[in-house]
C-alpha positions in Angstrom: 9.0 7.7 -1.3 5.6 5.8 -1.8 3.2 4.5 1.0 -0.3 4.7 0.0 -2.6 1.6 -0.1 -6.1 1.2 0.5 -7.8 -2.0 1.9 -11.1 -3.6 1.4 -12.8 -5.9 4.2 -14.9 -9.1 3.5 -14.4 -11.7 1.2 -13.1 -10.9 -2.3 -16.1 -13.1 -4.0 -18.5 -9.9 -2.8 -16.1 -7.4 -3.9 -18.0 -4.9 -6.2 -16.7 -3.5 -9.0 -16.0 0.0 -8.5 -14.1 -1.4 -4.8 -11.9 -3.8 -6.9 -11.3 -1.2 -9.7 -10.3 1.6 -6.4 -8.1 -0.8 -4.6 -6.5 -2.0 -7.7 -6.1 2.0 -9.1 -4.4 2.6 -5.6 -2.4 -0.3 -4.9 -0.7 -1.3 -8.3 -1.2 1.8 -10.6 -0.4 4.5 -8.6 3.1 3.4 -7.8 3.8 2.8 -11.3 2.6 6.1 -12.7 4.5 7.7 -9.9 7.2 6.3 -11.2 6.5 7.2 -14.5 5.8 10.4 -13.7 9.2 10.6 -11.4 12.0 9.0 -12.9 12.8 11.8 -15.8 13.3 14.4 -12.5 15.8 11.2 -10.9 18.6 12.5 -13.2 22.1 12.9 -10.7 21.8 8.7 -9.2 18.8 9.3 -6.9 16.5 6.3 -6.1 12.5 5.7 -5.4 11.3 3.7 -2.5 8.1 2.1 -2.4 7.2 0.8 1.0 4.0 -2.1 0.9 1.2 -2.2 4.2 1.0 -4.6 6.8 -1.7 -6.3 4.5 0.8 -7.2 1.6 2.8 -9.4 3.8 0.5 -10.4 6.5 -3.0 -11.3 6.0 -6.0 -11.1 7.8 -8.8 -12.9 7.2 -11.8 -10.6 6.1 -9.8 -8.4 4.3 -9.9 -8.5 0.4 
């Protein structure tokens, strides 16, 4: 199972770069590279979950 997820507050226009590159790294690579990483150990019908944070489905204003 996957749950990590890191948030950024303000407005994305002053998003730095090394904030976008860290919430990005977090919350879309890491998953996938878990998954990578993962699915050659998956080998007798397991599965993966990946569970999202409140701020994937609702937003809140100030939050990048």
């Amino acid at each position: 199972m996957n749950a990590t997820g890191v948030v950024a507050f303000g407005s994305v226009a002053d998003l730095d770069d090394v904030t976008l590159a860290q919430l990005f790294a977090v919350n879309a690579i890491a998953p996938i590279v878990m998954l990578r990483e993962s699915s050659p150990h998956i080998t007798d019908g397991g599965f993966f979950v990946n569970l999202s944070g409140v701020v994937a489905t609702q937003p809140v204003a100030g939050m990048a």
